[in-house]
C-alpha positions in Angstrom: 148.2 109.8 93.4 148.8 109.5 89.6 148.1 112.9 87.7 144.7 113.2 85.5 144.9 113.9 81.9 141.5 114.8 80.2 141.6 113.9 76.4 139.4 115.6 74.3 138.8 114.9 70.5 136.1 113.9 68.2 138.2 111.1 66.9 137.6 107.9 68.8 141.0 106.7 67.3 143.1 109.2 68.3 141.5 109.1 72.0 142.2 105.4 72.2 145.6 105.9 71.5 146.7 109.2 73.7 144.6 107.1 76.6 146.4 104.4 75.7 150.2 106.4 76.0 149.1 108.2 79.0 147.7 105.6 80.9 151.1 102.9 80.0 153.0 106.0 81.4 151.4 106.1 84.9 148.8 108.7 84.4 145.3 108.7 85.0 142.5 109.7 81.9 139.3 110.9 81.1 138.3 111.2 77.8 135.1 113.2 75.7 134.5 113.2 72.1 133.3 116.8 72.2 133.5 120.3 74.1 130.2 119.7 76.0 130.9 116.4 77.2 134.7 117.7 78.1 133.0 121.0 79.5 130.8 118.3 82.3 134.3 116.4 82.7 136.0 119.5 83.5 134.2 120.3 86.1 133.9 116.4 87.6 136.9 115.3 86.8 139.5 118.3 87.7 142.5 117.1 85.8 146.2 117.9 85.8 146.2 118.6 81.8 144.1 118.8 79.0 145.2 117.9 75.6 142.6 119.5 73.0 141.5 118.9 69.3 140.0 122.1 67.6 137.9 121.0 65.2 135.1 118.9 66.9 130.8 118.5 67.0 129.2 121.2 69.4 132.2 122.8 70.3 135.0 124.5 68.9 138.3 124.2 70.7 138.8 127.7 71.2 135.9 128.2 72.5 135.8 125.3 74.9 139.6 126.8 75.9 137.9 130.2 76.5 134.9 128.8 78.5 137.6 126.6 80.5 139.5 129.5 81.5 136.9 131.0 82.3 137.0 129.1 85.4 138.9 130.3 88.2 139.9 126.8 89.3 140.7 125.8 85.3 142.4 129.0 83.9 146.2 128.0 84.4 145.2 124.3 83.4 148.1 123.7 80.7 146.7 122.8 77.3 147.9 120.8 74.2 146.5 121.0 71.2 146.5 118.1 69.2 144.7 118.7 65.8 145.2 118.1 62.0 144.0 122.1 61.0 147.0 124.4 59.7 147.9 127.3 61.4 147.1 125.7 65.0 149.8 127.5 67.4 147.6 130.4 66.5 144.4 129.4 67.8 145.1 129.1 71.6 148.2 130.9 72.0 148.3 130.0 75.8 148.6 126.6 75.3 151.7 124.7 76.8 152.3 122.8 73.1 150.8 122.8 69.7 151.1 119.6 68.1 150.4 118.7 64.5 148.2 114.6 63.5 149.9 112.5 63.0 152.1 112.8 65.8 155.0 111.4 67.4 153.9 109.8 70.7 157.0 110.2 72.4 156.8 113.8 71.6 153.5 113.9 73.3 154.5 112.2 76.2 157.5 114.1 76.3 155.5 117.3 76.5 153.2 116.1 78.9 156.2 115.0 81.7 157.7 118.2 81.2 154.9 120.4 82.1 153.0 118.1 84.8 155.6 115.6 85.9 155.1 111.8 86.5 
């Protein structure tokens, strides 16, 4: 069974296209364009990784990270944050990755087989 990779940024672009890399790699998605819609998907969804913009509508991505962990069943769900902010290995210093827009997708993808396999 392919691993799940839940995608969460306000950008419908940048969703598109880390969908797009993951899914052309053999991984399953789900995606939400902010941190209540990815808080519901969380909990529906259970995936294998999240990758996680900061600055989004509703929800901070710290604060979705701290409300995710939270979680017994989420709080050693790696975490890559994908966002264009300065400064972002600071904001979620658990997370697997920190990874500056634009990005490299073979970096991404990289990251990703490296921490949940194919």
């Amino acid at each position: 069974m392919p691993k799940k990779i839940l995608v969460v940024d306000d950008d419908q672009n940048i969703v598109d296209y880390l969908v797009t890399i993951f899914k052309d790699n053999g991984y399953e998605t789900c995606e939400a364009n902010d941190g209540d819609v990815a808080l519901e998907l969380l909990m529906e969804q259970k995936p294998d990784l999240v990758t996680l913009d900061l600055e989004m509508p509703k929800e901070w991505g710290p604060r979705f990270y701290r409300k995710m962990t939270q979680k017994p069943e989420f709080k050693d769900t790696p975490v890559i944050v994908i966002s264009g902010l300065s400064g972002i290995h600071l904001a979620i210093k658990k997370a697997v990755a920190t990874i500056n827009k634009p990005f490299n997708p073979d970096e991404v993808i990289g990251i990703v087989k490296e921490t949940i396999g194919e």
